[in-house]
N, C-alpha and C positions, 0 to 999 in steps of 0.2 A: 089231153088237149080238148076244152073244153070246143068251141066254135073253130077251131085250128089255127092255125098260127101260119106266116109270110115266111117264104126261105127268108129274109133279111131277119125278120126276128130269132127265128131257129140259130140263124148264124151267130146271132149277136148274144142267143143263150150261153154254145159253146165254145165261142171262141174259133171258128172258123169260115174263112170268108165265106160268100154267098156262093161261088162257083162250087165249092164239096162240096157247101148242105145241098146242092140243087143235083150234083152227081150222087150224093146219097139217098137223098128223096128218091128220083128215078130208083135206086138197087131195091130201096124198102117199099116202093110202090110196086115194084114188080114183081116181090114175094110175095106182095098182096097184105102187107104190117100197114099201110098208109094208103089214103087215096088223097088225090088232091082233086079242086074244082074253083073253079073261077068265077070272080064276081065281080064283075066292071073288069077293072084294070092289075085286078090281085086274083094271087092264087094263094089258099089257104089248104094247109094240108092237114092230113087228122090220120090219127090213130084207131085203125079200125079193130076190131070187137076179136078178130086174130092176133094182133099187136097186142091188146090189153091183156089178151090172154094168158102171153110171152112174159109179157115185164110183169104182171099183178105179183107174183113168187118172190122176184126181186125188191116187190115195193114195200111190201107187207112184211119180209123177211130185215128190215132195217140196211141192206145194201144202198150203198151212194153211188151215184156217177161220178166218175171225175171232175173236176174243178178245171184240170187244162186236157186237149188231145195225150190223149201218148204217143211217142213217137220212137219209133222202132229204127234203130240203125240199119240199113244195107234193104231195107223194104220197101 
């Protein structure tokens, strides 16, 4: 993420509304994968230099995200 990206965009990436990417962001900001920071009236979130660390294996190895959430019965 280049300049980082608005929970509403993040949302509208994966296909889930704006309240999970915004309860997501808090989990991954608190691992410390994300920080976020505000400007005016937006919050943009980024991929910090521990996250890229994480996913770079995944990226370069030709693995894809999924297309929709998965969604796991009885979870």
């Amino acid at each position: 993420m280049d300049g980082g990206r608005t929970t509403s965009e993040l949302a509208g990436r994966v296909g889930l509304s704006p309240a999970t990417v915004s309860h997501h962001v808090t989990v991954l900001r608190e691992a410390g994968l994300l920080t976020s920071r505000r400007i005016g009236g937006v919050v943009l979130h980024t991929v910090t230099r521990l996250g890229t660390d994480l996913l770079e294996p995944a990226m370069t190895s030709g693995i894809r995200p999924c297309s929709k959430p998965v969604v796991r019965g009885g979870i």
